[in-house]
N, C-alpha and C positions, 0 to 999 in steps of 0.2 A: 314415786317408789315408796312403798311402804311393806315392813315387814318386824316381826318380832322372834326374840330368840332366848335359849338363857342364857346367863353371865358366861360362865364358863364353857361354852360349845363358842359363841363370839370370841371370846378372851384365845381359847387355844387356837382359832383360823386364823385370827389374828399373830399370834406366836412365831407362827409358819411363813407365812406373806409378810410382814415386815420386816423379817430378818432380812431379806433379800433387796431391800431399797436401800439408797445412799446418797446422799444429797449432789444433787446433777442439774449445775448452773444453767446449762445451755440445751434442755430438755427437764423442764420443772414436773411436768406431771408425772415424770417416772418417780417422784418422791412420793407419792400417790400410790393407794390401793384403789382399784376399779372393785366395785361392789355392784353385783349385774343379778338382777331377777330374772328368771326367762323359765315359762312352764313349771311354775310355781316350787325350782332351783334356787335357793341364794348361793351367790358366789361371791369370793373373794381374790382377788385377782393382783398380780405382781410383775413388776417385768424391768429386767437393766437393757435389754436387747439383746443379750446375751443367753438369758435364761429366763424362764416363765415360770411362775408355781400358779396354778389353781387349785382351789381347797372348796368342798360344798358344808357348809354347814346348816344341820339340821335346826329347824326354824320353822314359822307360817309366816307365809307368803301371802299378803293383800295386795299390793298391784306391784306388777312388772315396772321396769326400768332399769336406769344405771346411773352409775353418780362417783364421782372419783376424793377421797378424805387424804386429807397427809396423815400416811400410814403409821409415821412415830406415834406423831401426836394421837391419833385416832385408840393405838395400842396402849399406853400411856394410860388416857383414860377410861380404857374399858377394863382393864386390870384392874384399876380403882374401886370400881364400881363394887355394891353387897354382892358378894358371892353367889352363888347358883339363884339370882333372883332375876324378875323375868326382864329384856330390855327391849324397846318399843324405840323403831327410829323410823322415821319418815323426813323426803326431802322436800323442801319449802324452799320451793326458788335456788338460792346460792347457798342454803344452809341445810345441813342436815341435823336436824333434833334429836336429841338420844335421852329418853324415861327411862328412868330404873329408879323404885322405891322412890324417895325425896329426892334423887337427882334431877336435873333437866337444865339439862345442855346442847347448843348451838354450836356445829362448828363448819367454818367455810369451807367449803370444797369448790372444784371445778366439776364443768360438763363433761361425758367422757367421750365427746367426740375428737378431743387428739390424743387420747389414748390408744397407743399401737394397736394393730390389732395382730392375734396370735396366733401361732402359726397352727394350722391342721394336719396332725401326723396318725396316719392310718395305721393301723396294729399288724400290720404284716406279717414282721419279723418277732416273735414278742417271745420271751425267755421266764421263768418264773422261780424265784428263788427266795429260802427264808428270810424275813424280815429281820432276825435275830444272825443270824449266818452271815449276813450281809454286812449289818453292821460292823461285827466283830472281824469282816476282812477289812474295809475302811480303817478300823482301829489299828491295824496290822500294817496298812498298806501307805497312808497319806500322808505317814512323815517322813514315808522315803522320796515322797515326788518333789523334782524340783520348782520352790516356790517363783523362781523369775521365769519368763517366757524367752531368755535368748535363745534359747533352742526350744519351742516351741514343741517338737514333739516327746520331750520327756517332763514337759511341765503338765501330764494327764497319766491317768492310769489305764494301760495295756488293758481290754476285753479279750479275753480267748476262748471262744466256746466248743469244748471237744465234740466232735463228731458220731462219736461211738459211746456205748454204755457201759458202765453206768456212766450218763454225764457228769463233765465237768467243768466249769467256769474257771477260769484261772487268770485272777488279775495279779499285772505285775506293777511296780512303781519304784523308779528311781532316779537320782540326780546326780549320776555319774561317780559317788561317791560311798553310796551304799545302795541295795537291791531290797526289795522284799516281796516275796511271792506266795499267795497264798491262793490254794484251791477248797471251792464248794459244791457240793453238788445243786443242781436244777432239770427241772422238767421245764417240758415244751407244751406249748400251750398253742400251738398250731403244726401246722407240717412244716415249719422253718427249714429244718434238715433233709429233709424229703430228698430237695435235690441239690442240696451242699451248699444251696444259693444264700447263707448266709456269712459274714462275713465279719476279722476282727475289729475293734476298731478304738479308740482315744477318749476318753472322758476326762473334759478338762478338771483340773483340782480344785478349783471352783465350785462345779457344779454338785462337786461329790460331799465336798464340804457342807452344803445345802441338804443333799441327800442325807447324810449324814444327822443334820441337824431335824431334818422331819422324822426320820425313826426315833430322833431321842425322845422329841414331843411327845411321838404316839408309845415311847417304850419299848419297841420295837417288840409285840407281843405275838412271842411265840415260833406259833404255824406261819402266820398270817403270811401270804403271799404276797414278794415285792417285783412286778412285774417289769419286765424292761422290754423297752420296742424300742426297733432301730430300724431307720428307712435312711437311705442316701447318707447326709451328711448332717443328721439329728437322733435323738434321742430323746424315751421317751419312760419316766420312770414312774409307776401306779404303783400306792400305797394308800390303801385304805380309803378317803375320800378327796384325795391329793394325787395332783399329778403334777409332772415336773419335764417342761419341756427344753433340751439345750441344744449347740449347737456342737456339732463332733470338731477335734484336734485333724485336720488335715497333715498328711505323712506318714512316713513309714516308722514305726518303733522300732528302735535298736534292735541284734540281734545280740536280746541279753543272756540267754543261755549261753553262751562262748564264754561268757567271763565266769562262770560257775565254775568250780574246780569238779572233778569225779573221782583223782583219789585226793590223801593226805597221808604228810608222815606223820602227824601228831592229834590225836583225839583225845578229848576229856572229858568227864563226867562230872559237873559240878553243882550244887546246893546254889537256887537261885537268888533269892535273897542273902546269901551268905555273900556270895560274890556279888551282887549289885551294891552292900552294902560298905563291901569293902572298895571298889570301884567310888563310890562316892567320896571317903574317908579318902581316898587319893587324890581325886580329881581337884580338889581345895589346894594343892600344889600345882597344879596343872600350869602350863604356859599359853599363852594367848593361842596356839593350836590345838589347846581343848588335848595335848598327849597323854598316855597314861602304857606305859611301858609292863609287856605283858612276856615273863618267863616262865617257860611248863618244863617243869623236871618231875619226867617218868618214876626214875629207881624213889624218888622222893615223895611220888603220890601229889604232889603239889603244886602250885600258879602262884607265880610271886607278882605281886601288883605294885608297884614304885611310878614315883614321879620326882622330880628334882625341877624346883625353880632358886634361880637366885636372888631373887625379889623377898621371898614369903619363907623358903624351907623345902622341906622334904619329907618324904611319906612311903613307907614299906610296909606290905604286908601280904602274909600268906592264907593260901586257900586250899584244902585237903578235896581230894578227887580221886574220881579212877580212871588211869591216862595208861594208855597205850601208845606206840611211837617213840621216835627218837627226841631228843631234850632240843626244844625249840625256842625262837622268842620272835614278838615281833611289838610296834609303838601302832596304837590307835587311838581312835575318836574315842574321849569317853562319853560324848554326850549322844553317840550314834548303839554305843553297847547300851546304856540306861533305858532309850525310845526303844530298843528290842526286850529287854527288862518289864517294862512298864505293859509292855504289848500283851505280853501272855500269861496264861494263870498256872502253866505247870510247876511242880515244885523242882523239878531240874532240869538243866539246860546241857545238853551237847555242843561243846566248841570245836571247832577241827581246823585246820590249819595245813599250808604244806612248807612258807619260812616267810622269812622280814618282809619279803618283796613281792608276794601273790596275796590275793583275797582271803581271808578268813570266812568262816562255815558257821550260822550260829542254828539252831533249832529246839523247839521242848522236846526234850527227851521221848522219843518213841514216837515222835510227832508225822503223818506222812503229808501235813497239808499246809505246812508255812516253811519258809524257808527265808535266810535273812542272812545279807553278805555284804561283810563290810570291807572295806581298799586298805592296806595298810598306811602309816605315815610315815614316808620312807625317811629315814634318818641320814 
């Protein structure tokens, strides 16, 4: 196997594929990136068993083969290497050689015949949505899902793909403690809906994390289309020269719209940064439940933000609004209001509420396509 490339086209497939290894005693060449020539394709190749990323990077191609490098180390020093200058590797028996400028380096690899091989997922179902759109529901979405797998079907994010037009995608994520739902529109890029025969389905929080991490690589520019295929019980995610195979959450997802409220007696209009900033300035009294006690007085225009610890102190402070409803309160997470905070770029936020004991309502003002609901702490 022999082939050359520049620094940096190497350097970013690299970026991509090793993010996804992790050292695995009892199965060594998953530490390994599989590097495969075939029809004068370079490929870089990844895999926990769980998830796949293949990535093509552009190069020449002198002869075909495959060869498997520990993917750290490999990444490591190709970062190293002079910048956009060109790099020359060929395999020599157990080693693969890597030129660049004055460089020239040796490094052992295995053969890649016990390298799994990956799975073939035909484009069937395939859905096509912005690469920048995308991102920014992930952003919105993945700190609501829960990080442990005891309940297995809330440790992924909800896929719901409307039926009718305009479409719309609407993932949800949650961990029983807070909600967040955000919608985007996508096209079809086959007959998918034709005949309804598609269907919703789980994306582990894993996988998305991944997802996640290759749009940052590429910037996630633009237009650019981030395609999604879904067959049985896999997934399949095309972006740019990268594709991303996983294995779907088996289950039913919650029926989480019930816990959404439809009315409130109390709604507020608040300066987003004013109150996040004031929420922090409390949160430093907070008690080991992360509480931050939340009173809205209507005739007052106001949200009073207090916390009381006996350890450290105590912390009050107000926040001016436009509130409508009866004079409410209720104790919450503050580190669950700050993740909805940090999520969005509006300059203000709608709170809504109905008392101590139901969910709270967060959204950007005028906003019709996230939605963020947090459990109160019942006192």
């Amino acid at each position: 196997m022999k082939f050359s490339c520049l620094q940096e086209n190497l350097k970013q497939g690299l970026s991509i594929v090793s993010h996804l290894t992790t050292k695995n005693i009892n199965f060594p060449i998953l530490n390994n990136v599989l590097i495969k020539i075939e029809d004068k394709l370079i490929k870089l190749i990844t895999t926990n068993l769980e998830v796949a990323i293949n990535v093509n990077i552009r190069g020449k191609a002198e002869k075909d083969g495959d060869f498997t490098v520990p993917a750290k180390l490999f990444y490591d020093y190709v970062a190293l290497l002079p910048p956009n200058e060109r790099v020359d590797l060929e395999v020599k028996g157990s080693l693969i050689e890597i030129k660049s400028g004055s460089y020239d380096t040796k490094i052992k690899g295995q053969p890649a015949t016990e390298f799994p091989l990956l799975p073939q997922l035909k484009k069937e179902l395939t859905y096509a949505v912005r690469g920048r759109d995308f991102k920014k529901a992930l952003e919105q979405v993945l700190f609501s899902v829960a990080s442990n797998e005891i309940r297995p079907e809330i440790s992924g994010v909800l896929f719901n793909f409307g039926k009718s037009e305009p479409y719309e995608l609407t993932v949800v994520g949650t961990d029983s403690y807070r909600l967040s739902e955000k919608k985007l529109p996508f096209t079809l890029k086959n007959d998918a809906l034709a005949d309804n025969s598609h269907k919703n389905f789980i994306v582990p929080l894993k996988t998305l994390i991944e997802v996640n991490h290759i749009l940052s690589v590429f910037s996630a520019a633009g237009d650019d289309a981030l395609e999604i295929s879904v067959l049985e019980n896999q997934v399949l995610f095309s972006y740019d020269s990268v594709e991303l195979i996983a294995k779907l959450i088996e289950g039913q997802y919650p029926n989480y719209q019930q816990v959404i409220p439809e009315t409130f007696q109390t709604k507020g209009i608040f300066n987003k940064d004013e109150l996040a900033k004031t929420i922090k300035a409390t949160s430093l009294f907070a008690t080991g439940l992360n509480d931050v006690y939340l009173k809205v007085s209507p005739p007052e225009g106001i949200i009073t933000v207090s916390s009381v610890n006996s350890q450290t102190g105590e912390q009050k402070a107000d926040v001016k609004g436009e509130i409508q409803g009866i004079p409410n309160e209720v104790t919450v997470n503050y580190k669950y209001l700050l993740d909805f905070f940090n999520s969005i770029d509006a300059t203000e936020v709608e709170f809504k509420m109905i008392d101590a004991f139901n969910p709270c309502v967060l959204i950007p003002k005028d906003s019709k396509d996230f939605l963020y609901v947090v459990m109160p702490i019942k006192r």
